[in-house]
Steps between C-alpha positions, in 0.01 A plus 500: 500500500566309172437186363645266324277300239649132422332478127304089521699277217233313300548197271229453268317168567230366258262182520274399203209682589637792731824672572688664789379887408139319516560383890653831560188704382278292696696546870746715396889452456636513868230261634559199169883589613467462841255199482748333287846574629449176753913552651469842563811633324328661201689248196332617162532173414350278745187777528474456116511113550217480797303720247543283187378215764200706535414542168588138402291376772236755360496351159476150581205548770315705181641200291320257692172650537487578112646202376238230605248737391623412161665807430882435332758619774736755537147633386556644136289723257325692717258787446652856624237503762585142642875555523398796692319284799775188486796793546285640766424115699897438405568805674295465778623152548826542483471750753336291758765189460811798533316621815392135669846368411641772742320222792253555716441770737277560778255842549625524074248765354631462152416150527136617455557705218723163380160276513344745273685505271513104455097515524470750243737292247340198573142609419637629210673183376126357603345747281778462198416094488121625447403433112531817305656675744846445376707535213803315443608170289298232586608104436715218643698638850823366562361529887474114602137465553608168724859415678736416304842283600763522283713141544869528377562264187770272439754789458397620778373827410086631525307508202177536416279481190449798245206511597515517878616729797802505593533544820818389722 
């Protein structure tokens, strides 16, 4: 009896804080594949795009945890050892948002393992917003602290100030 081995077709896939490879070592490539490939028909590039929506999704949940804490986001000048833990939440994260966005499923074992995972980054983001505990640049977020509506101005466009979010 042979076999025939169909080689998996990656496309690398990076967010600010983790990156495709770093999914893939935590569940391992067919499972971030699988978890991701939503139609069914294995396209490289709509995998790689349900990934990058991972990882973005990732980012911005770290984003808003660190930014009100007063730390300057994307979080920059970091110590070795604190880039370490935010790749490993980012990571971690990301992973659980490619795996829930799959929907829900009943009797879902992985699930469990899923929960985790968001518990684990979560107390650490917890323990990063501790004093001391954290290295990174510290000072004025660009993570609204308050809503924010943008109102379009007489050209019709949205502005805001250079000194506030701009979110629309």
């Amino acid at each position: 009896m042979s076999y025939e081995l169909t080689p998996i077709t990656t496309v690398p896939v990076a967010g600010r804080y983790a990156t495709r490879a770093d999914m893939e070592g935590e569940c391992g490539i067919p499972s971030v594949g699988k978890w991701a490939d939503l139609s069914g028909d294995g396209d490289a590039e709509e995998i790689a795009a349900q990934i990058k929506k991972a990882l973005d999704w990732a980012d911005d949940y770290i984003d808003s945890r660190m930014g009100p804490a007063g730390f300057v986001v994307p979080l920059t000048g970091m110590s070795s050892a604190s880039s370490t833990v935010i790749r490993q939440v980012a990571t971690k994260l990301s992973v659980v948002q490619l795996y829930r966005h799959r929907g829900a499923r009943d009797e879902d074992p992985i699930a469990d393992q899923m929960a985790i995972k968001q518990e684990w980054a979560d107390d650490e983001l917890r323990r990063l917003r501790m004093p001391g505990r954290f290295t990174a640049a510290k000072g004025r977020s660009n993570v609204p602290s308050a809503p924010v509506v943008a109102v379009p101005g007489p050209d019709g466009c949205l502005t805001a100030g250079a000194n506030e979010a701009q979110i629309f």
